[in-house]
N, C-alpha and C positions, 0 to 999 in steps of 0.2 A: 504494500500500500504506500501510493508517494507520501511524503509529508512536508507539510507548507511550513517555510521557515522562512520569519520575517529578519532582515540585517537593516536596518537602521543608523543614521549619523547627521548631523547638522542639515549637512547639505545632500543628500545621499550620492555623492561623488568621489571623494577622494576615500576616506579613511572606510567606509561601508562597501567600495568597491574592492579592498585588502581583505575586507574581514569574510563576505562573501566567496571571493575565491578561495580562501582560506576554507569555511565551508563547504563549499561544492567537491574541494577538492576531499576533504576527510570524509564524505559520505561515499563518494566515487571508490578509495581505500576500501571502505566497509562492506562496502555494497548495500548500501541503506539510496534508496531513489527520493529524492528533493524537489520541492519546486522552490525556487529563490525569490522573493520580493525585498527590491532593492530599495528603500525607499527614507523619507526624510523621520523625523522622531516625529513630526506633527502631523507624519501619515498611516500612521502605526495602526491610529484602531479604526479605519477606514480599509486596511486592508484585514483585519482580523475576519472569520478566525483562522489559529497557526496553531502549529506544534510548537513553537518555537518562536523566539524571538533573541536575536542577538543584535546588543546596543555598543558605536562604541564614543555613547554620550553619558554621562549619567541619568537614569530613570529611574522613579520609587514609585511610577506610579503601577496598578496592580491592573493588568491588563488581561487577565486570565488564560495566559499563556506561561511557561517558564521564561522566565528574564536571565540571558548569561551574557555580562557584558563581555563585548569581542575587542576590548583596550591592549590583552595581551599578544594579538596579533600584530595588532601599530607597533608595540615598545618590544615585544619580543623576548620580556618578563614573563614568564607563567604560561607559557602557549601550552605545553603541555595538560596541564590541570586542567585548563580548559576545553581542549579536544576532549580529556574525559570525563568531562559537563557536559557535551551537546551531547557526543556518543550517550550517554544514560539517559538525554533525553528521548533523541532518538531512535533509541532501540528496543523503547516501550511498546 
């Protein structure tokens, strides 16, 4: 079953275009099938609903999605941890 995973950033350009392929590409590894919505933080629950949502802005708001912000992809701090946040997401 695909699952929708929202990547999120400012402007949905620069740093959400990093954290996306960064995504696509660890689900392609897994063999987990994705659909990718690339999009700005103030278009998030217009694209809802998702499996997922990766921000690489700060959010606290409660979107009824899992929130994993995707900051460690930008800095290159913590990538790992993180691939095994989304993988748990999803692989439900």
């Amino acid at each position: 079953m695909k699952k929708k995973v929202i990547v999120a950033c400012g402007g949905a350009v620069a740093t959400s275009t990093v954290a996306a392929n960064a995504v696509v590409d660890l689900a392609k590894e897994n063999g987990i099938d994705i659909e990718i919505a690339q999009v700005r933080i103030s278009e998030i629950e217009s694209n809802l609903p998702a499996d997922l949502i990766v921000t690489t802005s700060k959010v606290k708001r409660d979107y009824g999605a899992p929130l994993i912000t995707g900051m460690p992809f930008i800095s290159g701090i913590g990538v790992d941890k993180t691939k095994e946040k989304i993988l748990e997401v999803l692989n439900k």
